[in-house]
C-alpha positions as a printed Julia matrix, in Angstrom:
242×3 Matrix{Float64}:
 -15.35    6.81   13.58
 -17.36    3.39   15.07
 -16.5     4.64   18.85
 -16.97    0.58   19.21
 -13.7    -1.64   19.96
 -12.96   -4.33   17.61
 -13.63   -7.56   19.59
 -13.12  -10.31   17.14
 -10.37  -11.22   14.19
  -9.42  -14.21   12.23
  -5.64  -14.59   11.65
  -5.19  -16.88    8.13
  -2.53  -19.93    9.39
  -3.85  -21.98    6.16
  -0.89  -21.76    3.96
   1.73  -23.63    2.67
   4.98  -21.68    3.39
   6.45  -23.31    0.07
   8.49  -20.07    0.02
  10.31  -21.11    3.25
  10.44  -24.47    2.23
  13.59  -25.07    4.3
  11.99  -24.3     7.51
   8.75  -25.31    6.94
   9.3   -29.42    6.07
   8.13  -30.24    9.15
   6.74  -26.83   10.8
   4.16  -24.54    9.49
   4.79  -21.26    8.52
   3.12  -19.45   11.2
   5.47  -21.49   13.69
   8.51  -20.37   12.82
  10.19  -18.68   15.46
  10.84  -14.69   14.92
  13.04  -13.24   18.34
  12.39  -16.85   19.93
   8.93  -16.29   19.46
   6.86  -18.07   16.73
   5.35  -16.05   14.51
   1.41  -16.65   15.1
   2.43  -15.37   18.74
   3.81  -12.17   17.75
   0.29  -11.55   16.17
  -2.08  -12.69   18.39
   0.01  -11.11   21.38
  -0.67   -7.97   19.17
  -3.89   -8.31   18.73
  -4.7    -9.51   22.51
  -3.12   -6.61   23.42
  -5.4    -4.17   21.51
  -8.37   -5.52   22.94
  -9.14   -8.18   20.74
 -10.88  -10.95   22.77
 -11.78  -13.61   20.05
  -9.62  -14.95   17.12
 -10.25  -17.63   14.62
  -7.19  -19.02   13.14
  -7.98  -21.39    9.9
  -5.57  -24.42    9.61
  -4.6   -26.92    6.6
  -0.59  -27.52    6.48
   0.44  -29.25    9.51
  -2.81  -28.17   11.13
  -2.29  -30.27   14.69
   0.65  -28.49   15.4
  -0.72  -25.0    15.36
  -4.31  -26.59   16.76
  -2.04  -28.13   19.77
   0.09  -24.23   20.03
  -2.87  -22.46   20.43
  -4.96  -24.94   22.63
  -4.5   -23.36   26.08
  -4.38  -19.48   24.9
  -7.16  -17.78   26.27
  -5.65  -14.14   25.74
  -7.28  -13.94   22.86
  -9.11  -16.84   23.32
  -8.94  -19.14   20.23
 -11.42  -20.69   17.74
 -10.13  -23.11   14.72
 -11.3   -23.04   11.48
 -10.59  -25.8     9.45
 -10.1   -26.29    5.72
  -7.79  -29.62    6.3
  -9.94  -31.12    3.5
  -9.84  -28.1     1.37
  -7.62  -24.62    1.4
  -9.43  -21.87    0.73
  -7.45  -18.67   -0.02
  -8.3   -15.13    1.39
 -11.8   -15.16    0.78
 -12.96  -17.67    0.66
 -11.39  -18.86    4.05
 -12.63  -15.76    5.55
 -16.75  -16.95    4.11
 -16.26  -20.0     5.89
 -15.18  -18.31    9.0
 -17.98  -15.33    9.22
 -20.13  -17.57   11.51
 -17.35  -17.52   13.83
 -17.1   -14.09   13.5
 -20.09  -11.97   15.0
 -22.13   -8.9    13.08
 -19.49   -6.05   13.53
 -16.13   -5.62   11.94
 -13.29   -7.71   12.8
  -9.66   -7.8    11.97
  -7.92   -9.84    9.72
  -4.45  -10.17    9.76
  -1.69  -12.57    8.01
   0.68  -14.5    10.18
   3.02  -13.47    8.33
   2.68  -10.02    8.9
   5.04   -8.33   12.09
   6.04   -4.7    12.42
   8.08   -2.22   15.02
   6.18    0.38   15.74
   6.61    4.05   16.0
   4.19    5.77   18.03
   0.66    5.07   19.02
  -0.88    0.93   18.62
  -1.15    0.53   14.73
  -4.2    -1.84   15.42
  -5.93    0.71   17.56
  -5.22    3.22   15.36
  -7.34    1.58   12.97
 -10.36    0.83   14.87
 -10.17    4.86   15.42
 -10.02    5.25   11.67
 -12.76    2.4    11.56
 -15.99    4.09   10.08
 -18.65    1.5     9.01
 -20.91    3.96    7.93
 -18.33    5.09    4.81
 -16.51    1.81    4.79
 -16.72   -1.95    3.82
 -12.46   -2.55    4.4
 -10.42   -0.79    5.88
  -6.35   -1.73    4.35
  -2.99   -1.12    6.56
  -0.27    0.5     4.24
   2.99   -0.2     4.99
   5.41    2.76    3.06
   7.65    0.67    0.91
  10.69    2.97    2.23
  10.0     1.39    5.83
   9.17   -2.37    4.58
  11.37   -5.49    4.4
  10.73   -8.69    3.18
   9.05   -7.09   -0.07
  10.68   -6.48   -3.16
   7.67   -5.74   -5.59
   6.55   -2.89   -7.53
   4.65   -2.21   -4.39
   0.35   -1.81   -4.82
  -1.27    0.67   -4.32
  -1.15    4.77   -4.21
  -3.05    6.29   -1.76
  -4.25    9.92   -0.78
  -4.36   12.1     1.88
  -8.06   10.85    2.59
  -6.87    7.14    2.62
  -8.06    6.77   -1.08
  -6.56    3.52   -2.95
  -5.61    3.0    -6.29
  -4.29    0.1    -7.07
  -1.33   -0.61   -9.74
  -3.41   -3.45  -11.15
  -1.27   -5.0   -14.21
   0.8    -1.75  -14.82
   4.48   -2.26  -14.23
   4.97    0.43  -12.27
   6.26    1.51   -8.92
   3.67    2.38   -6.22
   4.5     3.61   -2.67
   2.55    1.43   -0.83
   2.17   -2.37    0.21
  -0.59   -4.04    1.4
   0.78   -4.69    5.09
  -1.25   -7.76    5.5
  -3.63   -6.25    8.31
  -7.29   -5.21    7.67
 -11.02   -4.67    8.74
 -13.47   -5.92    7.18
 -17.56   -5.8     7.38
 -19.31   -8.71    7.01
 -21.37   -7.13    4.59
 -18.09   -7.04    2.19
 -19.0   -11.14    2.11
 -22.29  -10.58    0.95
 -23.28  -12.93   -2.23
 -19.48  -14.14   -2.41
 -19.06  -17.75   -3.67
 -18.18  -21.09   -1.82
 -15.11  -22.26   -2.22
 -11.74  -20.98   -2.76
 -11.33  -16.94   -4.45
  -9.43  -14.6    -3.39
 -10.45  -10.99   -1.35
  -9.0    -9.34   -4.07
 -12.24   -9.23   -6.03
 -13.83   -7.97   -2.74
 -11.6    -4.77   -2.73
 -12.09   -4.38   -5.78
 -15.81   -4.11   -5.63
 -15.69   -2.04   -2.46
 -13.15    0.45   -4.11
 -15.9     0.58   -7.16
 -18.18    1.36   -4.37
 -16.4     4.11   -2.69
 -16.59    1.85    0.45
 -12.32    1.04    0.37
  -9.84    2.7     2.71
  -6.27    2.41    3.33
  -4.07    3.79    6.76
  -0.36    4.5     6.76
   1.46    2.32    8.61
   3.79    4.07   11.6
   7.23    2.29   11.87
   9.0    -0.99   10.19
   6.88   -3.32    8.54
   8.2    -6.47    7.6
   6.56   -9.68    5.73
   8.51  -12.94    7.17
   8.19  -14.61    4.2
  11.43  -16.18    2.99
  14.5   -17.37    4.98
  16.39  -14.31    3.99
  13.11  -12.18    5.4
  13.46  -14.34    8.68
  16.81  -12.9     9.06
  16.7    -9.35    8.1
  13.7    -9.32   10.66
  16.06  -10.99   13.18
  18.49   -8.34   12.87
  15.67   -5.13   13.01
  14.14   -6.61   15.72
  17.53   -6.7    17.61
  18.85   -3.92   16.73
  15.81   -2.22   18.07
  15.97   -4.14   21.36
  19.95   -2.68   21.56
């Protein structure tokens, strides 16, 4: 374990939210409202909470609404990245953003991405699982059995030890989703390209590496990523509250 708190995160606001089309004609995905809160709040509430103090949030769709939502947060206090003139996907919005980011881990976490939680902080139970010295990512791992808003084969299996293996291209079920959440070393940027790619290619060299580890999520994790996923999250999230 780091012993070190996790000060700094980037939250990816970039995309499109074609697959909530309905909503999202005039709103960007990471507005949409989720228990009369929008859903960027729900995560950076979250990660305010665990201590995080900075957050970079990368725009393109719609960017001056979420640049005007977030202008007078300063719980965590906010820093835009912007790929208006060009969108970037995983990694390669994350490259542009590692300047904004410090020399230590950080979190980074899809706005998208909301869960209920059973037990201790899921986020600081990850900076306690954090070990820089063994790792280069560190992947939350939602249980498909406790997920909504997924309906995939699921992606990877993982061991007692937090050891991945992904599915890959076999079409097969695995137990485990990528939850959307992770921490990452700058070092896992190192020699990447400019430009759009995805951080799939970066797991995949840190796995090769040994340097990949995954933690089971504790509680409901759902992925707000379609209408229907809106409302099934409406209803856990009340029925929790009753």
């Amino acid at each position: 374990m780091s012993g070190k708190r996790i000060t700094h995160a980037m939250v990816l606001a970039a995309g499109m939210g074609t697959r909530m089309r309905q909503l999202t004609n005039g709103t960007p995905k990471p507005l949409v409202r989720l228990g009369g809160r929008a859903l960027l709040d729900h995560v950076l509430n979250g990660l305010g909470d665990a201590g995080v103090r900075n957050v970079v949030v990368n725009v393109h769709y719609l960017a001056d609404q979420i640049e005007a939502h977030v202008a007078d947060r300063t719980h965590p206090r906010i820093t835009i990245s912007d790929e208006r003139g060009e969108l970037l996907d995983t990694g390669g919005g994350v490259y542009k953003a590692l300047p904004l980011l410090g020399e230590d881990a950080f979190f980074v976490h899809n706005s998208d991405s909301v869960w209920a939680e059973r037990g201790p902080s899921t986020l600081v139970r990850m900076m306690d699982a954090w070990n820089p010295a063994t790792m280069d990512a560190l992947l939350l791992m939602a249980p498909k059995s406790e997920s909504l808003g997924h309906d995939g084969l699921g992606d990877f299996e993982m061991d007692e030890q937090g050891i991945l293996t992904p599915r890959g291209g076999r079409e097969q079920q695995m137990p485990y989703i990528y939850a959307g959440v992770a921490i990452y070393h700058p070092r896992l940027f190192a020699e990447s390209p400019e430009g759009a790619f995805s951080v799939l290619k970066l797991w995949d060299k840190a796995r090769t590496a040994g340097r990949l580890a995954g933690i089971r999520h504790n509680g409901i994790w759902m992925h707000v990523g379609t209408p229907e996923a809106l409302a099934d999250a409406e209803k856990c999230l009340a029925s929790r509250a009753a």
